[in-house]
C-alpha positions in Angstrom: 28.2 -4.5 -9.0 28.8 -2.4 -12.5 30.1 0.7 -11.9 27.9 2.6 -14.5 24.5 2.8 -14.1 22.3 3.7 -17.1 20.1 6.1 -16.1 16.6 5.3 -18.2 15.3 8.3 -20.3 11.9 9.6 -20.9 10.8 7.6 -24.3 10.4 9.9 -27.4 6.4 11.0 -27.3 4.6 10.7 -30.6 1.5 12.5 -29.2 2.2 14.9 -26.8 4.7 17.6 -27.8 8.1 17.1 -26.2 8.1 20.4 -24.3 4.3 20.2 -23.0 4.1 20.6 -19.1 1.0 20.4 -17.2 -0.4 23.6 -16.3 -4.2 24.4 -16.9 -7.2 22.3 -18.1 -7.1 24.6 -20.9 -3.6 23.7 -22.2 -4.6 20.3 -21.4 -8.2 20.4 -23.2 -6.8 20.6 -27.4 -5.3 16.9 -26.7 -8.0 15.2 -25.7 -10.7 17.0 -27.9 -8.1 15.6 -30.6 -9.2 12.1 -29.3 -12.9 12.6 -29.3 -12.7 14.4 -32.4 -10.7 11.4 -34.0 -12.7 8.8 -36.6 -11.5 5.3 -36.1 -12.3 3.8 -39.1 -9.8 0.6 -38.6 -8.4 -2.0 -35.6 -5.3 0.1 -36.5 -6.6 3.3 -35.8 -8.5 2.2 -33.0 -5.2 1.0 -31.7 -3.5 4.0 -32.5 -5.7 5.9 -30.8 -5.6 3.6 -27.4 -1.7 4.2 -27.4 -2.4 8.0 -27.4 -4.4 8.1 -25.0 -2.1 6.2 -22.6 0.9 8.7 -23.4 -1.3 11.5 -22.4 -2.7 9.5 -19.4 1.0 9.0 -18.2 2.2 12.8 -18.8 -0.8 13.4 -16.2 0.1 10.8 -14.1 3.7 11.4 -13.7 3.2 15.1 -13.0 0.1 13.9 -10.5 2.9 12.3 -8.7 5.4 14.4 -8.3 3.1 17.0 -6.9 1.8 14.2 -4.4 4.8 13.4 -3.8 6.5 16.8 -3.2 3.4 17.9 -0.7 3.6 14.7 1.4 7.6 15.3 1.7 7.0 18.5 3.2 3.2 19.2 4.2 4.2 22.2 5.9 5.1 23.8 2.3 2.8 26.3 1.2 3.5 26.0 -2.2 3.6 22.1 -3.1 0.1 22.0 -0.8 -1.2 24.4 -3.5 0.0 22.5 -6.4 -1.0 19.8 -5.7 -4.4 21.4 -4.7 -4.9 23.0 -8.1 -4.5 19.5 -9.6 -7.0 18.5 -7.0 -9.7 21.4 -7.9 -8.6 22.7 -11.4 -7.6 19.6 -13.5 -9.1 16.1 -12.2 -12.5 17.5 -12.2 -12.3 18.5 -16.1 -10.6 15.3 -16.6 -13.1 12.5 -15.3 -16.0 13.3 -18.0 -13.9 13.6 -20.9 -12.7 10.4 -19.6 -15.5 8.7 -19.5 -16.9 10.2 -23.5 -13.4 8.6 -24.2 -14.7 5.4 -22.6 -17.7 5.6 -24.5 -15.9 7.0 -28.1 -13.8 3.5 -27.3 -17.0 0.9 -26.6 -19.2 2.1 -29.5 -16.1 1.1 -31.9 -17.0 -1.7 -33.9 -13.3 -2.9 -34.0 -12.9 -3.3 -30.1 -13.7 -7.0 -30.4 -11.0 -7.4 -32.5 -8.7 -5.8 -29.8 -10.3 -7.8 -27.6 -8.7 -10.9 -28.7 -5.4 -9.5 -27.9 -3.6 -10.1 -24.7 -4.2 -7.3 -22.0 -7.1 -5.4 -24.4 -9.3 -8.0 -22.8 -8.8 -6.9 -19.3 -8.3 -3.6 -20.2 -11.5 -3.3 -22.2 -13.1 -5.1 -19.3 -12.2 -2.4 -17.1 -13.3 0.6 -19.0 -16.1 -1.2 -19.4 -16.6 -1.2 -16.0 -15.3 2.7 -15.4 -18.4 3.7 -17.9 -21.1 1.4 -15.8 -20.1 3.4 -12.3 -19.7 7.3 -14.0 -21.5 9.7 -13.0 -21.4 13.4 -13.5 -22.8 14.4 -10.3 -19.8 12.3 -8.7 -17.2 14.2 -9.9 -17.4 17.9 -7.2 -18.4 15.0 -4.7 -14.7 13.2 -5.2 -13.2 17.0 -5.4 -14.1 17.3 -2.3 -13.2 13.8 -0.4 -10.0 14.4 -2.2 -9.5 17.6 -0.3 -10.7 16.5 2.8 -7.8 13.3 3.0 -5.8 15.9 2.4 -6.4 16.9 5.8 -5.2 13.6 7.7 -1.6 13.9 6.2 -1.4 17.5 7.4 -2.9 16.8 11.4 -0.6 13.2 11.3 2.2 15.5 10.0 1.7 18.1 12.7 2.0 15.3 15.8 4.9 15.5 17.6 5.5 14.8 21.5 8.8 15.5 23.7 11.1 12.6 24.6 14.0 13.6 27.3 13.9 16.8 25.9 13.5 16.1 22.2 10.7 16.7 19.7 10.3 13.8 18.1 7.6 12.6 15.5 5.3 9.8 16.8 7.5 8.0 14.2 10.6 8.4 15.7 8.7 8.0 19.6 7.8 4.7 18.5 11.6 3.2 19.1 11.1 3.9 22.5 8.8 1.3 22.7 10.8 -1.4 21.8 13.6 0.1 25.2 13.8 -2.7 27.5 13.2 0.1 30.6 9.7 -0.5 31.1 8.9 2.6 32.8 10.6 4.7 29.7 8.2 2.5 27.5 4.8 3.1 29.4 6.0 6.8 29.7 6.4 7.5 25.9 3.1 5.2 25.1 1.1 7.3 26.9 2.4 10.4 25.5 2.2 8.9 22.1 -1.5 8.0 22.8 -2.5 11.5 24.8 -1.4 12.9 21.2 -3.4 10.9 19.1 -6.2 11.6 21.3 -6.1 15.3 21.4 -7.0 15.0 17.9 -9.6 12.0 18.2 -12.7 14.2 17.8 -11.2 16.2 14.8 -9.9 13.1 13.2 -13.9 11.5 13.9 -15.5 14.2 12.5 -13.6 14.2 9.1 -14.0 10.4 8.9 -18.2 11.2 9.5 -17.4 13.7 6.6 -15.8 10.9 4.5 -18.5 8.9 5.1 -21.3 10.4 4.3 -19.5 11.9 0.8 -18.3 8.0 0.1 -22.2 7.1 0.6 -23.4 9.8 -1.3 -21.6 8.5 -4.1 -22.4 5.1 -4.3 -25.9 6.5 -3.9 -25.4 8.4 -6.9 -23.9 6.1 -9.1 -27.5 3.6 -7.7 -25.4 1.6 -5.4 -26.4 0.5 -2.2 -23.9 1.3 0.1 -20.2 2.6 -0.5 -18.8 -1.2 0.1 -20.3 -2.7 -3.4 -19.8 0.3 -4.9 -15.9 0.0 -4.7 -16.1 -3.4 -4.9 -17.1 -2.8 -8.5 -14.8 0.5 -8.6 -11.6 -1.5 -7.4 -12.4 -4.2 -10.2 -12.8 -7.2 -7.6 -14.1 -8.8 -10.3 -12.1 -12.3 -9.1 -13.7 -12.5 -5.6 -16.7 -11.2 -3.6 -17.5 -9.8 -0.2 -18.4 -13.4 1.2 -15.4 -14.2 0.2 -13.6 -11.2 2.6 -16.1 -13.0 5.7 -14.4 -16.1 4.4 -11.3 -14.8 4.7 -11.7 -13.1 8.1 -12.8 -16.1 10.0 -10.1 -18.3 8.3 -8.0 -15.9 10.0 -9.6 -16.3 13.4 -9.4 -19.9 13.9 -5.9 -20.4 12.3 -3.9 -16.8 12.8 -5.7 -15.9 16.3 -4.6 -19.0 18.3 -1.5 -18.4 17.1 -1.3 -14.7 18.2 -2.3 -16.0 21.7 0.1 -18.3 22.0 3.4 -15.9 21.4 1.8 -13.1 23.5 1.5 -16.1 26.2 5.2 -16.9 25.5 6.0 -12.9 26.0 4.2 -12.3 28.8 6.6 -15.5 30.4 9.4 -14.3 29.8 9.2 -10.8 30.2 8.1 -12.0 33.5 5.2 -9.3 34.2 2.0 -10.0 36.4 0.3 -8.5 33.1 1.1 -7.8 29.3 0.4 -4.4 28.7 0.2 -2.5 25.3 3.6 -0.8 25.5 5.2 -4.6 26.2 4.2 -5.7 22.7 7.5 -4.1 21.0 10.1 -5.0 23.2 12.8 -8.1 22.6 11.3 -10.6 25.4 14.5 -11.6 26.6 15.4 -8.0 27.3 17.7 -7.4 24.6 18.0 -3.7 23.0 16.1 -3.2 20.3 17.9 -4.4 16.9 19.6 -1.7 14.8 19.8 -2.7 11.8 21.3 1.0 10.2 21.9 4.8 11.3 21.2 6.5 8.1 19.3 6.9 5.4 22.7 6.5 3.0 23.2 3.3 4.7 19.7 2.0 4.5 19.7 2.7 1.0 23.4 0.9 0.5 22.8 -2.4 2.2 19.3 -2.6 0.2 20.6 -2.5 -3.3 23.4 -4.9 -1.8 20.4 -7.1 -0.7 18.5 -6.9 -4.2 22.0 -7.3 -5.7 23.3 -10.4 -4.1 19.3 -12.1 -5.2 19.8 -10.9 -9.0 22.5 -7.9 -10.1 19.1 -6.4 -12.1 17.3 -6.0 -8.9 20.1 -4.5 -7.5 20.7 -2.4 -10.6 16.4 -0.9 -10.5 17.7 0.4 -6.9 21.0 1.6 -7.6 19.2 3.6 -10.4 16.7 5.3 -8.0 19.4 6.2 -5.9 21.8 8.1 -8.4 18.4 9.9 -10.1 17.3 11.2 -6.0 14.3 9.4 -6.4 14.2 7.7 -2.5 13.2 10.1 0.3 13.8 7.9 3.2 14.4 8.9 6.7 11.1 10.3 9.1 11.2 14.3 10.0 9.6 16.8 11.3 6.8 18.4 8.5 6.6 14.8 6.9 3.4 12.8 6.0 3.1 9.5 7.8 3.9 6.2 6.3 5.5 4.8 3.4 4.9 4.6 0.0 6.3 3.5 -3.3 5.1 6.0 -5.8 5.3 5.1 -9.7 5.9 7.5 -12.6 4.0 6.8 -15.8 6.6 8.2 -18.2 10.1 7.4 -16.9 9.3 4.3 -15.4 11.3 4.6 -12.3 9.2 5.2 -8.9 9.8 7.2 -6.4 10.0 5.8 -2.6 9.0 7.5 0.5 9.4 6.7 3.6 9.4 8.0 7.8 12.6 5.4 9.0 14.3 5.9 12.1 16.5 3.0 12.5 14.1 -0.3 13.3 14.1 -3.6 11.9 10.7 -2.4 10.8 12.0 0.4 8.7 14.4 -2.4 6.9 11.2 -4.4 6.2 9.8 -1.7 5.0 12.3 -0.7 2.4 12.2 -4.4 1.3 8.5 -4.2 1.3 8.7 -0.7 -1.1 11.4 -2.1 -2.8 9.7 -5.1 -4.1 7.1 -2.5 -5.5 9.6 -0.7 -7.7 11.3 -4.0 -8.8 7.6 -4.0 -10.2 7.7 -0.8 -11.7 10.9 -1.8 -13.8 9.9 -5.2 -15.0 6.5 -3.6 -16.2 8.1 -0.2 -17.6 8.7 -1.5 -21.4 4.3 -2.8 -21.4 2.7 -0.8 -24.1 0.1 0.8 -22.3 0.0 2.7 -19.2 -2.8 0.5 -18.4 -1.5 -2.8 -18.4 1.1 -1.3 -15.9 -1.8 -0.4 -13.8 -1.4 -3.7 -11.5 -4.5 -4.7 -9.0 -3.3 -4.7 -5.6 -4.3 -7.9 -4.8 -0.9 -8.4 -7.4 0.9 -5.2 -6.5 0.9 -6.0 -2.9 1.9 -9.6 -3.6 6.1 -7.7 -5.1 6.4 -6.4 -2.1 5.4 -8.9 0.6 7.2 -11.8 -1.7 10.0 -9.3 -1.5 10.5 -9.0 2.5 10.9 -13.0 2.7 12.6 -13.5 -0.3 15.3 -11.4 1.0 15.7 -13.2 4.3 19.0 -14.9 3.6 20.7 -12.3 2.7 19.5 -10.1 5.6 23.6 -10.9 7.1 24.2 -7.9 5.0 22.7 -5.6 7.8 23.3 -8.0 10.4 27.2 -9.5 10.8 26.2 -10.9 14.4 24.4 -14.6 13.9 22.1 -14.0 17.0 21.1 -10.8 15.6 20.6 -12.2 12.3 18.6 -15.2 13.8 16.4 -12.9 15.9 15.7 -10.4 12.9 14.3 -12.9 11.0 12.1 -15.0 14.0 10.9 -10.8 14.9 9.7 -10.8 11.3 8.1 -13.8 10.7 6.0 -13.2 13.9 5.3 -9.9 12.5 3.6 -11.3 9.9 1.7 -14.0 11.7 0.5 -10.5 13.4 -0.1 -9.1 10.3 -3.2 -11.2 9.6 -5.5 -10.3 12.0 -4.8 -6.9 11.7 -5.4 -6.8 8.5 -8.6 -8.7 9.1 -10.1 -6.4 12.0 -9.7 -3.3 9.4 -11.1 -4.7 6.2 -14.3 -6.3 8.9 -14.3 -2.6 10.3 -14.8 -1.2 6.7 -17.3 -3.5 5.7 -19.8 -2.7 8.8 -18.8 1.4 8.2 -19.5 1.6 5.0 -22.9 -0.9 5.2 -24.2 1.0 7.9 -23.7 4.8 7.2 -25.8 6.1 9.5 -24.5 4.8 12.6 -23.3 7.3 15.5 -19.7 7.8 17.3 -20.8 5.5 20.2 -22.0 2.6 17.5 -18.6 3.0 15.6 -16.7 3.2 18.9 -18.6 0.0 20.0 -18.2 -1.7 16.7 -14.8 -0.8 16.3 -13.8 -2.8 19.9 -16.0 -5.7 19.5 -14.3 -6.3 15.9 -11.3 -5.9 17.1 -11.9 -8.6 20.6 -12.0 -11.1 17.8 -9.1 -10.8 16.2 -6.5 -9.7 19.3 -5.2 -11.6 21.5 -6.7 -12.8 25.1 -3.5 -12.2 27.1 -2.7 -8.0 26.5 -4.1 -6.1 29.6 -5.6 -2.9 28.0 -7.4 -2.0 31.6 -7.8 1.9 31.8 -6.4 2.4 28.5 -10.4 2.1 26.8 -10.1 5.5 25.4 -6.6 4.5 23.8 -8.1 1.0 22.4 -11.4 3.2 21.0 -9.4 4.9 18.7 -7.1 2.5 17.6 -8.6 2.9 14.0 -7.3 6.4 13.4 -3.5 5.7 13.1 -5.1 3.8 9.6 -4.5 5.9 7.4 -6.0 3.7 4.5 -9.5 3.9 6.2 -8.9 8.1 5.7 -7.0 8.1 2.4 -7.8 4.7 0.5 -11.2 2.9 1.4 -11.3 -0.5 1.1 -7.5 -0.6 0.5 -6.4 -2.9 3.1 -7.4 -7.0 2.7 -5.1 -7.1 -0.7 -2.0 -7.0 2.2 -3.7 -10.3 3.4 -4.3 -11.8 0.6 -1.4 -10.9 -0.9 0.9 -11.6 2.3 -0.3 -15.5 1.7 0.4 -15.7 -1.9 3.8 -14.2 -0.1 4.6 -17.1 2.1 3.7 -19.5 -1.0 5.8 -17.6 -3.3 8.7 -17.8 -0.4 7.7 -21.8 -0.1 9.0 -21.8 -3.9 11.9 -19.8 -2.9 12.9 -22.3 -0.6 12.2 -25.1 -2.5 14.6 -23.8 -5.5 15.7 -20.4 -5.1 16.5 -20.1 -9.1 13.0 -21.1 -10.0 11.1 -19.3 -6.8 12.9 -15.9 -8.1 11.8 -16.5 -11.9 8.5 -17.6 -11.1 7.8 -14.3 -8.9 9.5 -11.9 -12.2 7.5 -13.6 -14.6 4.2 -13.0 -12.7 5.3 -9.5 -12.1 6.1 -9.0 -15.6 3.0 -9.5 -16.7 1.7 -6.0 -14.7 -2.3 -6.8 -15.8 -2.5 -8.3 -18.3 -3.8 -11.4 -17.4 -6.4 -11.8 -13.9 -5.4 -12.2 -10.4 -5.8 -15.6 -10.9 -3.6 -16.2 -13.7 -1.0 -13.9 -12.4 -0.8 -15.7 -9.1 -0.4 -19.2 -11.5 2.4 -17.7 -13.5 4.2 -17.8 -10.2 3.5 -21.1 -8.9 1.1 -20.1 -6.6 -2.5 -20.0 -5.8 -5.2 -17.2 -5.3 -6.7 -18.8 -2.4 -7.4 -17.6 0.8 -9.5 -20.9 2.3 -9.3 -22.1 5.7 -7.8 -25.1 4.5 -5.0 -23.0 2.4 -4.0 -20.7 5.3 -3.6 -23.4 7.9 -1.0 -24.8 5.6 0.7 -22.1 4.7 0.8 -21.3 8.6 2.1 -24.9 9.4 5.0 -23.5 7.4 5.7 -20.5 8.9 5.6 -22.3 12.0 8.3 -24.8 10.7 10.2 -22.1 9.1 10.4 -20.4 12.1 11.1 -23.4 14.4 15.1 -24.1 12.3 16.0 -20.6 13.4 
């Protein structure tokens, strides 16, 4: 691996002066009235102005981040709650109508057809058109406010803790315990894990209601129906539609489900239990400790970029960067937001990564999965706007799935034994098959909330388990555990913080298995197929991006059974 890293600078601005830091609309205000004020009396100028914008748009973004970033790494700090509060209340508001006369300044230009013609003004231009059909002004204290109110998940998911044999632990850390092969120890810290969600259930409902009824207000405002089409057309799902999503949702339940059944059949055997009960659905069947794959952050981090290394020294390189510039915030504390997150900065180019591990094989996945995000981030960072860096997440999601199996052969680097090894890679390949149907039950969930915004706690509870009866499994016992299965849906927190966010991991985690299919075929051209379609961030469609890889956007009955057929075969040579 080369010794000396070269840390990427900020590129020179032309726009924005060199020492401008975000502080007030105000200071923020003489830049963009520069842009409205501007005549564009040429395709040059018109493209001159474009590239200005996007330099602003990323000095906003980057600073956007950090602050998100800094509050979710310590929720319980004052300070970075407030700054990033201020850009919340003080900033965003002001922003979102002066973006959209920008929108507006940029679709009355008679040269835009000529951009048009140009690869990635096309989508872009498509997009803004689409931002200036869904504005509206009375939409923008509406999204102050939901934006303040997710706020409030990460801080009540950030306050959970229970005690563990004398231990405060985070929920995050609990969670081991349920992959211990003492049973009792397992049901023990399930319950406690659960009695801890639940004392929260009916603050955690009531902000959802709240979420709700603000989402529906705004598609009502911008003369949608419902909150579903409107973020349909806000997410630019402008390649599929929501039959599609019902497609895709019974494809899963006749070809994922059976499968499902079938291993939590094969568990229930050889755990040997007279019932498979919710806290038996972590543990190594054959009663083997749970798999340990590192003890530390510093050796998580390590055995990654050795990982991305050994598959291409540049993707080892894009890690070994964020390392040395303290840009990966990895193991799971007291204070911290939940979950994981790869967080990319407009300016520099290099993302940050967050994440709550402890020491599972899931945490490994997971710093695969983030990984394959930033790997994005560098092979998009040189594109010439910020918005063709701005990937869909049908694609974004597609780096860092492809990523996790891509990887598997060189997962020996956190696993010397070969029965370790072997088992590692069956876990995670049944995790996936797993994967679907949850993935399915959420995105079917959000279709029915969001459609029927009206509906009471004990319609959404009753929804909420007959969805997800159709996508579990027939063999888990959850008898006297009802209250425990009826708020399943709160540990989400995409249905709190990002709406609709949630069937791209299905969609994408197909395109996954075909890009991995490649892989296997002929590793050299699996791996460039899956960096050109990343490089191309989005400037082409979904579609097209998913072709540059050798792989289709498809999520057919017919497709997933044979994508499943190999997983199936994959994970019979182990």
């Amino acid at each position: 691996m080369a010794d000396v890293l070269e840390i990427p600078q900020r590129p020179t601005r032309k726009f924005v002066t060199e020492d401008f830091k975000v502080t007030t609309w105000e200071a923020l205000k003489p830049l963009f009235d520069n842009l409205l004020e501007r005549k564009l009396n040429s395709v040059q100028d018109l493209k001159k102005w474009f590239s200005d914008r996007s330099e602003i748009e990323s000095v906003l973004a980057e600073d956007m981040a950090w602050r998100y970033i800094r509050m979710t790494c310590y929720t319980d700090n004052e300070e970075y709650r407030k700054s990033y509060q201020d850009f919340i209340e003080n900033i965003q508001p002001q922003m979102a109508p002066v973006a959209d006369q920008l929108n507006k300044q940029a679709a009355a230009s008679p040269y835009l057809n000529d951009l048009a013609g140009k690869e990635g003004y096309d989508i872009m231009i498509r997009s803004l058109k689409k931002e200036i059909e869904i504005f509206r002004e009375a939409n923008v204290p509406l999204y102050t406010e939901i934006n303040t109110e997710t706020q409030k998940y990460a801080q009540l998911n950030g306050a959970m803790t229970i005690e563990v044999d004398g231990k405060e632990l985070t929920l995050q850390q609990a969670s081991v315990y349920l992959m211990s092969t003492d049973r009792a120890k397992r049901e023990e810290v399930y319950h406690k894990i659960s009695a801890r969600r639940l004392q929260d259930k009916d603050v955690l409902n009531d902000l959802f209601s709240t979420l709700i009824k603000l989402r529906h207000q705004v598609a009502v405002n911008a003369d949608f129906t419902n909150f579903r089409d409107y973020m349909f057309k806000a997410l630019g799902r402008f390649d599929y539609t929501p039959q599609d999503c019902f497609d895709f949702h019974e494809a899963i339940q006749h070809e994922v489900v059976p499968i499902l059944d079938k291993f939590s059949k094969e568990r229930k055997e050889a755990l040997g239990v007279s019932q498979l009960r919710p806290w038996d659905k972590a543990v190594d069947p054959e009663g083997r400790e749970a798999l340990k794959p590192f003890t530390s952050g510093k050796e998580l981090t390590d055995k990654t970029i050795e990982v991305f290394h050994r598959l291409d020294p540049f993707l080892g390189q894009c890690l070994a960067i964020m390392k040395a510039m303290g840009h990966l915030d990895l193991e799971s504390r007291k204070g911290k937001a939940p979950g994981g997150y790869n967080y990319p900065l407009a300016e520099i180019g290099v993302p940050f990564i967050f994440m709550n591990a402890t020491s599972t094989l899931r945490d490994m996945v997971t710093i695969m999965h983030e990984g394959g995000h930033a790997i994005h981030n560098f092979l998009t960072r040189d594109l010439e706007l910020n918005e063709f860096k701005s990937t869909p997440s049908e694609v974004a999601e597609l780096a860092s799935m492809s990523m996790e199996l891509i990887s598997l052969d060189h997962w020996d680097v956190f696993f010397t034994d070969e029965a370790e090894l072997k088992r590692a890679k069956r876990e995670h390949l049944e995790d996936i098959i797993e994967t679907l149907p949850w993935v399915a039950t959420i995105d079917r969930f959000q279709h029915w909330l969001y459609t029927h915004p009206q509906h009471t706690l004990e319609q959404r509870t009753q929804q909420w388990n007959a969805i997800f009866d159709q996508f579990a499994d027939t063999v888990t016992d959850w008898s006297s555990l009802q209250a425990a299965k009826d708020y399943l849906w709160q540990k989400q927190l995409h249905l709190y913080e990002v709406p609709f966010y949630y069937i791209e991991y299905g969609m994408a985690q197909l395109g996954a298995i075909a890009v991995w299919r490649n892989f296997r075929k002929n590793p050299a051209k699996g791996l460039a197929g899956y960096q050109n379609a990343l490089k191309l961030g989005y400037i082409r469609s979904i579609p097209e991006i998913y072709k540059a890889a050798g792989i289709e956007f498809n999520f057919s009955r017919a497709y997933i059974k044979e994508l499943m057929d190999f997983v199936r075969e994959e994970l019979a040579k182990i």
